[in-house]
C-alpha angles and dihedrals in degrees: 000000000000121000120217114246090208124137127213110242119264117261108241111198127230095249094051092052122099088259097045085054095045085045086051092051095050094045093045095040089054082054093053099046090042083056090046095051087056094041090057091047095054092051089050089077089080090085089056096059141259090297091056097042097048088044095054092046082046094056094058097052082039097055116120100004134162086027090056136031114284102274101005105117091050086050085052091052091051093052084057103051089043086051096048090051100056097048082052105046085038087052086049101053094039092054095043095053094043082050080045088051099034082052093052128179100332097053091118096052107086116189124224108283095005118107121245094252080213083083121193095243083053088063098037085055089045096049095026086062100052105047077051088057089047098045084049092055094045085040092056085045102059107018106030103029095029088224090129123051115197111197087358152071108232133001101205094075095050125088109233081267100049098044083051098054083046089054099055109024113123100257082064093044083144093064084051093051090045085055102048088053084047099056088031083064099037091058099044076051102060098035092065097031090045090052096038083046095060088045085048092053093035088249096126123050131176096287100046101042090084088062101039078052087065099036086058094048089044084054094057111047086045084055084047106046082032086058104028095045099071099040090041082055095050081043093063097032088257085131116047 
């Protein structure tokens, strides 16, 4: 009597299917724009002074203590970030090889009157995300672990203001162009992934998308003149 060779399907778990990464994207970017939005108030502070500025940049190493242990819950921030990151960029990845390999290979090949399915905004995402992974090393580098001094010889000397005001003076215009891409990025970024995020959670139908359109630009150009504001002023000697 013949036995049948056939296997039972693989189990492919919720959060490994194509909504479970996009759920993953939209959870894990919120929390990155959440994060941005801090981060740009914070660096707003430049315009307050050096006190306000190395205070600022003091309070985050001094939250929680003397419950917790001098700098941990900023350590714990930053696991999560890291965490977050990598389920994005890993959701990203996964989603953008399984449309490579749904296209086929024709993907390349539009008819008359039918959109490229390689959209602008998807490239925009895809590129968008890597010059983003990029700016964060080089970020970290100059700005977190001190290994790279912008303007100056050497960070660790210097008190957060007056790293910042190394970091964007004239004579470095380049670290201020870097910058600029960066946020340029950053923004085109978060005003389609704000507005994909809140598709992706049902959140959005088709008489809302129009406003959540908005909210997400808004967003954006809120992110861009919140970043920009503080280096442009060093730039132009606004900021001493």
């Amino acid at each position: 009597m013949a036995t049948s060779t056939t296997t039972a399907p693989k189990k492919v778990g919720k959060l490994s299917t194509s909504v479970g990464l996009k759920i993953q994207m939209a959870v894990s970017g919120l929390i990155f724009v959440l994060f941005v939005l801090f981060h740009m108030y914070g660096n707003l502070k430049m315009f307050n002074g050096p006190e306000a500025y190395n205070g600022y940049a003091q309070f985050l190493r001094d939250v929680g203590y003397p419950i917790v242990p001098h700098g941990s819950v900023l350590w714990i921030l930053r696991i999560i970030l890291l965490v977050a990151l990598v389920l994005h960029a890993r959701a990203a990845i996964i989603l953008w090889r399984r449309g490579k390999a749904a296209r086929g290979p024709n993907q390349y090949k539009v008819k008359r009157g039918k959109k490229n399915q390689q959209t602008y905004a998807s490239r925009t995402m895809r590129w968008g995300g890597i010059i983003l992974l990029l700016f964060i090393v080089w970020h970290l580098l100059q700005f977190t672990t001190l290994t790279i001094s912008v303007g100056a010889d050497d960070y660790s000397a210097l008190t957060p203001y007056d790293r910042m005001i190394a970091g964007f003076q004239p004579e470095v215009w380049w670290g201020y162009a870097i910058y600029l891409i960066a946020i340029l990025a950053l923004c085109l970024h978060i005003r389609h992934g704000a507005w994909s995020a809140l598709q992706t959670l049902g959140w959005s139908n088709r008489h809302r998308e129009p406003v959540f359109h908005g909210i997400a630009i808004v967003i954006a150009a809120i992110i861009f003149i919140g970043f920009m504001a503080p280096p442009t002023a060093i730039l132009f000697g606004l900021i001493p």
